[in-house]
C-alpha positions as a printed NumPy array, in Angstrom:
array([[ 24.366,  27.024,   0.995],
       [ 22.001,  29.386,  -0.625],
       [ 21.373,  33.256,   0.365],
       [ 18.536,  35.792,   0.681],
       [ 18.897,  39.251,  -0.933],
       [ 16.879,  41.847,   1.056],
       [ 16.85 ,  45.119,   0.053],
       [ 15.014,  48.335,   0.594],
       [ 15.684,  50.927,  -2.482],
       [ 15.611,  54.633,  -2.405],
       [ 12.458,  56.103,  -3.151],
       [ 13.427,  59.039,  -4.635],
       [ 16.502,  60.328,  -6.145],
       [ 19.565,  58.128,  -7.445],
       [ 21.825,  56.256,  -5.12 ],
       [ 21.665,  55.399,  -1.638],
       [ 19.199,  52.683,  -0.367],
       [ 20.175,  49.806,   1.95 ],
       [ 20.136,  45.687,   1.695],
       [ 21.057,  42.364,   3.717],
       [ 22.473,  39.223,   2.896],
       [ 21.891,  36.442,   4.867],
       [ 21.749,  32.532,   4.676],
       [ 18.832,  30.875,   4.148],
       [ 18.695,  28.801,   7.234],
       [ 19.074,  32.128,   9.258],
       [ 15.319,  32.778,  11.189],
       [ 15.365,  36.799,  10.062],
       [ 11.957,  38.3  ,   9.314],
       [ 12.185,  42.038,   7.915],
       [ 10.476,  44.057,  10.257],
       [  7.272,  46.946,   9.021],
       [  9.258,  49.974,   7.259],
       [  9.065,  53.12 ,   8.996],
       [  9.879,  56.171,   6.652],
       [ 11.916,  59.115,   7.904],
       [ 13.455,  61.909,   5.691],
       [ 17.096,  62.183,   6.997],
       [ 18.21 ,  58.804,   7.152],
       [ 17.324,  55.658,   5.073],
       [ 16.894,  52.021,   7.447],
       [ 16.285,  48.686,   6.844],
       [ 15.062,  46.558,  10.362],
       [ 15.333,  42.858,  10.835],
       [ 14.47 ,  40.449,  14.011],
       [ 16.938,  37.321,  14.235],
       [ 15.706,  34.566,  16.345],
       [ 17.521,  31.65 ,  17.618],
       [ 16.238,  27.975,  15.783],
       [ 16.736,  26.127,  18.704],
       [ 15.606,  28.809,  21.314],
       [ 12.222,  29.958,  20.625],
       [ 11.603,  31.315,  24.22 ],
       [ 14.651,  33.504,  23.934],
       [ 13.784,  37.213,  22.523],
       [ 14.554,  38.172,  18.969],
       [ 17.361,  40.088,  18.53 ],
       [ 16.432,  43.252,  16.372],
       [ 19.213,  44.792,  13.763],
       [ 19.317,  47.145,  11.823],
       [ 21.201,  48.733,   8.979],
       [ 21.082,  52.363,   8.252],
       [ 22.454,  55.071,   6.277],
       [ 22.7  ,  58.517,   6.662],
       [ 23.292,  60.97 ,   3.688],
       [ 25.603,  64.049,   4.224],
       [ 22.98 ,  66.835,   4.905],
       [ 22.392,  69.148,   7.827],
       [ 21.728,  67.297,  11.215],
       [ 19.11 ,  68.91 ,  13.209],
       [ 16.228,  66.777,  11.566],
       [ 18.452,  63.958,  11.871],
       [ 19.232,  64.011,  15.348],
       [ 15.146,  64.667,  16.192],
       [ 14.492,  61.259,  13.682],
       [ 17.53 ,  59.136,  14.928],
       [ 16.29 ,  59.908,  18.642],
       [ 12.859,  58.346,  17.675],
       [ 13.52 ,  55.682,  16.032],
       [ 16.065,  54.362,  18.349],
       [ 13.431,  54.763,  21.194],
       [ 10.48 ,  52.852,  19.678],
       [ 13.611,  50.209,  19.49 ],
       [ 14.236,  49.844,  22.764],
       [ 10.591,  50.344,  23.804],
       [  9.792,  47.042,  21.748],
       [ 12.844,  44.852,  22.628],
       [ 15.677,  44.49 ,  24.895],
       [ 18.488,  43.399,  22.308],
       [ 19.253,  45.778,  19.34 ],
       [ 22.244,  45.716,  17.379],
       [ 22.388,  49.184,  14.728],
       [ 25.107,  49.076,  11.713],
       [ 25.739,  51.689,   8.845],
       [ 27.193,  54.104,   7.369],
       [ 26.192,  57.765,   9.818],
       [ 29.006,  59.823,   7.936],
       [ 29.702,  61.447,  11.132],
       [ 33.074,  62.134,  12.532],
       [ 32.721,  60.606,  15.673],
       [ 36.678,  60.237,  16.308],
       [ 36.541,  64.445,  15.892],
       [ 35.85 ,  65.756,  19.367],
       [ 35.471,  69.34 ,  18.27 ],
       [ 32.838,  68.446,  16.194],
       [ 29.72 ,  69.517,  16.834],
       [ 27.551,  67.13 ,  15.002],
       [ 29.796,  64.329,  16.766],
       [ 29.118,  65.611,  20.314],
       [ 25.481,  65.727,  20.062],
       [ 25.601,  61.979,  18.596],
       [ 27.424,  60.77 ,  21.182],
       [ 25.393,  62.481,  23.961],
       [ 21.998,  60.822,  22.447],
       [ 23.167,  57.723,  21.789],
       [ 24.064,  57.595,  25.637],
       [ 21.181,  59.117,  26.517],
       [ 19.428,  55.982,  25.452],
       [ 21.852,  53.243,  26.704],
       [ 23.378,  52.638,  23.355],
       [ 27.352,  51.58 ,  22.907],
       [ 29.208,  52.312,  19.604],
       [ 31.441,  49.926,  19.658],
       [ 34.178,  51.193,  16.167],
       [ 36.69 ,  53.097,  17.896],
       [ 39.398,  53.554,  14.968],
       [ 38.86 ,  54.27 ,  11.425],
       [ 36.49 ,  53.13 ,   9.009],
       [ 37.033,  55.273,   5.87 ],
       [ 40.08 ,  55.844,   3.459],
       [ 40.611,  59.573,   4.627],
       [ 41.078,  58.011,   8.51 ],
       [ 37.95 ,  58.889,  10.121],
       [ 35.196,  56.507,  11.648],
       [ 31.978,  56.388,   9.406],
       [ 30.98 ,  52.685,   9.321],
       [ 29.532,  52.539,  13.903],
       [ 28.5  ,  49.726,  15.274],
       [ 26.184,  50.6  ,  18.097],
       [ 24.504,  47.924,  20.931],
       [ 21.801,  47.71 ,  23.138],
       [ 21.757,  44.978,  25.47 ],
       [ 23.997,  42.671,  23.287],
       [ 27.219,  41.307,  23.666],
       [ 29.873,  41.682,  20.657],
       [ 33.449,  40.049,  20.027],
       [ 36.233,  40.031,  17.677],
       [ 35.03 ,  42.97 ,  16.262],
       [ 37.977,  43.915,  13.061],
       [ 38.602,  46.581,  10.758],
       [ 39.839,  45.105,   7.919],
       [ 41.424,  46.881,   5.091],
       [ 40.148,  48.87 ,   2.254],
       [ 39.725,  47.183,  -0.84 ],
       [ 39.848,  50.543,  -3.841],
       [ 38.143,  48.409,  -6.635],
       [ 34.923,  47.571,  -4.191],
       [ 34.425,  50.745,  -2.329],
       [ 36.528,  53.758,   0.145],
       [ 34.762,  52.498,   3.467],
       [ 36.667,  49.379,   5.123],
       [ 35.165,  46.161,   5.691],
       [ 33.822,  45.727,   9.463],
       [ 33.148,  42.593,  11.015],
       [ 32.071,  41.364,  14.199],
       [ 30.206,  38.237,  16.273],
       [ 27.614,  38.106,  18.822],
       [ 25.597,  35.395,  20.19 ],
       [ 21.713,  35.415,  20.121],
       [ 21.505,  33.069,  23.138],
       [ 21.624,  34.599,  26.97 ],
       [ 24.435,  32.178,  28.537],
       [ 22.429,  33.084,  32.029],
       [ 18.866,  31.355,  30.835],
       [ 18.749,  27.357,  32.211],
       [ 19.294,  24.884,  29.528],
       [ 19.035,  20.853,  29.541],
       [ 21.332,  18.482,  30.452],
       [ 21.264,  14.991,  29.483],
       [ 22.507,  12.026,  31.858],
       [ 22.33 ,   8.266,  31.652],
       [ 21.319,   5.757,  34.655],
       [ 20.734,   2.579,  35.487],
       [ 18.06 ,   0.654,  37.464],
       [ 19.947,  -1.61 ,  39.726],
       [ 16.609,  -3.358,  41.583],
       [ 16.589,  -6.267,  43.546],
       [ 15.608,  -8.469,  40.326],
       [ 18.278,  -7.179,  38.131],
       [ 21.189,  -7.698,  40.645],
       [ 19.511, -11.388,  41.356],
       [ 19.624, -11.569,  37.414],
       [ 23.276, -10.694,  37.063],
       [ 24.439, -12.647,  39.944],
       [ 23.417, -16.032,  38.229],
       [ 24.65 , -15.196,  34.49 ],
       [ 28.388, -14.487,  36.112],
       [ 29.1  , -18.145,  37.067],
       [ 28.456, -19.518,  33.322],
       [ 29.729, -16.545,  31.572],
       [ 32.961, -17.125,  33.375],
       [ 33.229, -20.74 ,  33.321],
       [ 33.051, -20.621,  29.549],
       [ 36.363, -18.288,  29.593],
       [ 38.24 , -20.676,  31.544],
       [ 37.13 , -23.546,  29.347],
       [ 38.323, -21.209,  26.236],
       [ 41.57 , -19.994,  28.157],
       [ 42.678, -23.283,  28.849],
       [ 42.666, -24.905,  25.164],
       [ 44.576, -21.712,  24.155],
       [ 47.703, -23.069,  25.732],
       [ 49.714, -21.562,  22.701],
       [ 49.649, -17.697,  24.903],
       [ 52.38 , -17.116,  27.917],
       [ 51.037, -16.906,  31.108],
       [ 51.037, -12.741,  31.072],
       [ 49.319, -12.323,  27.951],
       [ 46.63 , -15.057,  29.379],
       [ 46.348, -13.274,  31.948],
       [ 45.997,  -9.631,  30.207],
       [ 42.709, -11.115,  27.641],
       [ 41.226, -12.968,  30.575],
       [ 40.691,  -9.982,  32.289],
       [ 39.441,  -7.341,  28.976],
       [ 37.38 , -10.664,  28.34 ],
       [ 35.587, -10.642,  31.782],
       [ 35.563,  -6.872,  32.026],
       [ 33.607,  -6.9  ,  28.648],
       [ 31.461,  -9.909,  29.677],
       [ 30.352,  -7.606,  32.879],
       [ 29.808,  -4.834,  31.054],
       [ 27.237,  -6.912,  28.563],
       [ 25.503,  -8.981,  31.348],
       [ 24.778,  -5.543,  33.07 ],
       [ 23.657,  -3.756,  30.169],
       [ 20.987,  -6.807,  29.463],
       [ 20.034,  -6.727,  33.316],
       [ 19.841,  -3.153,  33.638],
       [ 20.06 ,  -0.936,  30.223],
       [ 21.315,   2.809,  30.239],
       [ 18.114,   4.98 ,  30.762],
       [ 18.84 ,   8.56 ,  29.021],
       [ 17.079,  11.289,  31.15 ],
       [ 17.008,  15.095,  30.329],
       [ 16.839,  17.593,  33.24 ],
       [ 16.21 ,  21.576,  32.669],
       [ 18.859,  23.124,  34.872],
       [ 17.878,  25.875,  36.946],
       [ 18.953,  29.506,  36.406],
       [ 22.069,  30.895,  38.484],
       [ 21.737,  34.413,  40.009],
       [ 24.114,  36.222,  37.834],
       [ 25.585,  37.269,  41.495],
       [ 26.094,  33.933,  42.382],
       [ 29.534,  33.181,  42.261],
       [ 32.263,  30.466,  43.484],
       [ 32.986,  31.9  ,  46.758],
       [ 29.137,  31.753,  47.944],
       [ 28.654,  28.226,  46.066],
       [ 31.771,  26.867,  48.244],
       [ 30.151,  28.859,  52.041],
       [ 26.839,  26.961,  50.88 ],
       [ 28.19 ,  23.311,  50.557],
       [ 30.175,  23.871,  53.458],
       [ 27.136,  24.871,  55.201],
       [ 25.368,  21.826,  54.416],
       [ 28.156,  19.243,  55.319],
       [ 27.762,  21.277,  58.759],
       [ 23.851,  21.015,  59.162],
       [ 24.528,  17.386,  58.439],
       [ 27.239,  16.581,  60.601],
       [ 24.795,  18.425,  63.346],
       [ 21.903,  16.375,  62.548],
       [ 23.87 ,  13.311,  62.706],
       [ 25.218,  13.434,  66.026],
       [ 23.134,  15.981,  67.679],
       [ 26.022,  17.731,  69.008],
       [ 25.645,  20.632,  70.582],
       [ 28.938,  22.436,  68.829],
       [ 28.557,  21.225,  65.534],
       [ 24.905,  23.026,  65.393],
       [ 26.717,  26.199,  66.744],
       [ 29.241,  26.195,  64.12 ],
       [ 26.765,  25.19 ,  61.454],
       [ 24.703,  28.106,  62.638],
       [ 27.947,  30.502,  62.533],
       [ 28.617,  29.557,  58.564],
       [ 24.905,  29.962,  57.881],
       [ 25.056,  33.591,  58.829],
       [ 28.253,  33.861,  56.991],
       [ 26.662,  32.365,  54.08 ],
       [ 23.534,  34.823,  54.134],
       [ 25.663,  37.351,  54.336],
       [ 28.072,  37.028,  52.019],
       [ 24.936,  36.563,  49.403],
       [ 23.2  ,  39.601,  50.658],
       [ 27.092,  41.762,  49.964],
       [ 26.959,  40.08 ,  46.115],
       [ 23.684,  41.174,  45.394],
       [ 23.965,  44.712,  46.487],
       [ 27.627,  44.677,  44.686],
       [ 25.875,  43.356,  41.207],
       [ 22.723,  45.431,  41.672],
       [ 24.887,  48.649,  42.42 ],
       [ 27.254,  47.758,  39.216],
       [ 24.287,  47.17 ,  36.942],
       [ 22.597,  50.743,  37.876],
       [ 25.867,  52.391,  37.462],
       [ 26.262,  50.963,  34.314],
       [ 23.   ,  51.961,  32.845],
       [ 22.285,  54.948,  34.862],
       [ 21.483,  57.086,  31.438],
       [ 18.895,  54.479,  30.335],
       [ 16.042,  54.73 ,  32.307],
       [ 13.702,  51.887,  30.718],
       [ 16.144,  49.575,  32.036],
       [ 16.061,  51.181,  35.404],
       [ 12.549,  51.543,  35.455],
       [ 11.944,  47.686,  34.798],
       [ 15.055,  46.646,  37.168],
       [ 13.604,  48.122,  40.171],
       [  9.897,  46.924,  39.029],
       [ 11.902,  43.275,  39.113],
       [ 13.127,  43.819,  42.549],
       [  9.865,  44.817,  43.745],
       [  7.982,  42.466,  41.746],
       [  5.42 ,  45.266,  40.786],
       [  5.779,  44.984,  36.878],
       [  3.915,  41.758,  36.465],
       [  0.119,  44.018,  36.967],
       [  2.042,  46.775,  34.703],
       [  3.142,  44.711,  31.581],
       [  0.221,  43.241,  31.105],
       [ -1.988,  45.938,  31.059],
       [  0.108,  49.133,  29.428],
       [  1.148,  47.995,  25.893],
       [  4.502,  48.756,  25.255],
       [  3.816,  50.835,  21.687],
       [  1.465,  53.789,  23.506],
       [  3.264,  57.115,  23.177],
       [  3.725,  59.929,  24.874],
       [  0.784,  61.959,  23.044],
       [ -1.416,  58.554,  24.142],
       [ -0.312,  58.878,  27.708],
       [ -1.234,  62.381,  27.911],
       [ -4.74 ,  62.412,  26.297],
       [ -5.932,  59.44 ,  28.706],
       [ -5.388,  61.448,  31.505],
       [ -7.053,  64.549,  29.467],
       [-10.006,  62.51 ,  28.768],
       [-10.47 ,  61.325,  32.127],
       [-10.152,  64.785,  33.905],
       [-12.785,  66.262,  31.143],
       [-14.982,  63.2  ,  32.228],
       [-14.915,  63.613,  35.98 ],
       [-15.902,  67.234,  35.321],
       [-18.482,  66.437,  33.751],
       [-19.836,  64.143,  35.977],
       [-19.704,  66.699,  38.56 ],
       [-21.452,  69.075,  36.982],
       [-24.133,  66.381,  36.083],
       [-24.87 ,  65.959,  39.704],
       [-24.672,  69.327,  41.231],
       [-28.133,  70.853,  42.129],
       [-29.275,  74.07 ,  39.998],
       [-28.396,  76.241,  42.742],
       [-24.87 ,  75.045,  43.045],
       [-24.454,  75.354,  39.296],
       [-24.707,  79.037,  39.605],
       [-21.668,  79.425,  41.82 ],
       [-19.147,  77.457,  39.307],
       [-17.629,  80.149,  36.783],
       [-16.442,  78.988,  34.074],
       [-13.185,  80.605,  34.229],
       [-12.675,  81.959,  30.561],
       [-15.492,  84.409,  31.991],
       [-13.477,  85.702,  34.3  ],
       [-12.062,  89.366,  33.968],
       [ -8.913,  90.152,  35.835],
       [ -7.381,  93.583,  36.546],
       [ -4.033,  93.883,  37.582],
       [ -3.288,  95.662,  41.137],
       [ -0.524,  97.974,  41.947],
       [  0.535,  98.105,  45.122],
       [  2.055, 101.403,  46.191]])
């Protein structure tokens, strides 16, 4: 299977630069290049062939040169924000040489705090580096790793250690398709198979009986494969299997076995009830229905309160679950595009206050003109009180 080569070279200066290889087949489109000066990166999105509705996951692969941190920590913040403002799954990989298994160290502590400021989870927790301390991080936003290893270092290829790792780029919780096969037993079709049984099965006696060279078990055994496979035939011509996909719905990720079990047994209930009528049965199918709603109200507030706990230091993804729950982000999304900055934010409002004012001043009368100040005019003299 062939491979692509993608790499993104130093501009200036010798060394450094990062690459990617990856097999062909592989949907990865390199992402636009932003430049910073502390840190070198290369961005791809990874889609899923068979899953076009599902959202790219974004990774990245960066390096960061041994140099003083404070423009570092400024750049890294950035460009891990416009991530997460653009997609919802971003996996970041490289070499940071920072010793994030030293707790005294001060570069280390602010790295940690701003990765968690943003919701990400470095996920390399021993070492990385043949002087035993963690280089090589793995960090994850909104993605699920496994089987992440450390393997050893091989001297002839380089003093980092090899790190590997899986994820999936499909959400297990988004409905699928599921395939079944049917038949169409009508009225014809069972007529139909009633009259070929009487011919089909005379002809096995006929052929049965001339084989008089078998014992009367063994007849006995191939009769009945014989007229099991005959069935099976005369149905298949009367009634073919019919393949039929059906797209399954989406669970509630707080939908679990114990509510799934209170809701079928609150449905054999409301049927017994309006079978018979009975007076108890609708009680007690009333009683489990209330059990039922509750029980689903308690998982939803248990999942909801988990998943805010979890990401209480990334507010995007607070902002957006709550806007889900009230079903208020629909107007926003559509409207607000997701790459405005703060700068952007702040000069529409600017430019609309500046505009009101001067539509005021447009329709005040001559007279009333006279009484607003501009207030860069004013002279102020500070009072003492004694």
């Amino acid at each position: 299977m062939s491979h692509i080569n993608y790499h993104v070279p130093r501009s200036t200066g010798r060394g450094g630069g990062v690459a990617a290889v990856y097999k062909s087949d592989l949907l990865i489109t390199p992402k636009p290049k932003h430049s910073y000066n502390s840190f070198e990166s290369l961005t791809l999105s990874l889609s899923h062939p068979d899953s076009k509705t599902q959202k790219p996951v974004v990774f990245c692969i960066v390096y960061r040169p041994p140099a003083p941190y404070s423009v570092f920590l400024t750049e890294f913040f950035e460009f891990l924000s416009d991530l997460v403002l653009s997609t919802d799954k971003v996996i970041v990989v490289g070499d940071f040489n920072i010793h994030v298994d030293v707790d005294s160290n001060c570069l280390s502590t602010a790295f940690n705090t701003l990765i968690d400021t943003i919701g990400f989870t470095q996920q390399v927790n021993e070492p990385t580096h043949r002087f035993n301390h963690t280089l090589y991080l793995v960090m994850t936003y909104g993605v699920e790793i496994d089987n992440l290893t450390v393997l050893p270092q091989n001297p002839p290829l380089s003093d980092h250690f090899l790190v590997t790792f899986e994820f999936s780029t499909i959400d297990p919780t988004i409905a699928g398709k599921k395939c079944y096969y049917s038949r169409c037993l009508s009225d014809n079709a069972v007529a139909r198979f009633k009259q070929m049984i009487p011919s089909s099965f005379a002809s096995m006696s006929c052929r049965y009986t001339e084989n008089s060279h078998l014992n009367p078990y063994e007849r006995v055994d191939c009769f009945v494969a014989d007229a099991a496979a005959s069935l099976r035939t005369m149905l298949d011509t009367v009634a073919p299997l019919k393949k039929k996909t059906v797209n399954q719905r989406r669970l509630a990720p707080w939908y679990n076995s114990e509510i799934r079990s209170l809701k079928h047994r609150t449905r054999q209930l409301e049927r017994q009830w309006r079978s018979n009528k009975i007076n108890v049965n609708c009680i007690a199918w009333k009683d489990s229905l209330i059990k039922y709603k509750k029980a689903l109200c308690a998982a939803r507030k248990t999942y909801y309160s988990s998943l805010i706990e979890e990401n209480k230091n990334n507010p995007r993804f607070l902002f957006s679950t709550v806007a889900r729950l009230t079903k208020s982000h629909s107007c926003v999304e559509s409207t607000i595009p997701l790459n405005l900055s703060s700068n952007d934010f702040m000069n529409y409002f600017t430019n609309k206050i500046i505009t009101i004012r001067k539509n005021i001043q447009q329709r005040l009368l001559p007279n009333d003109r006279k009484h607003c100040l501009d207030p860069s005019t004013l002279n102020y003299q500070i009072l003492c009180l004694t």
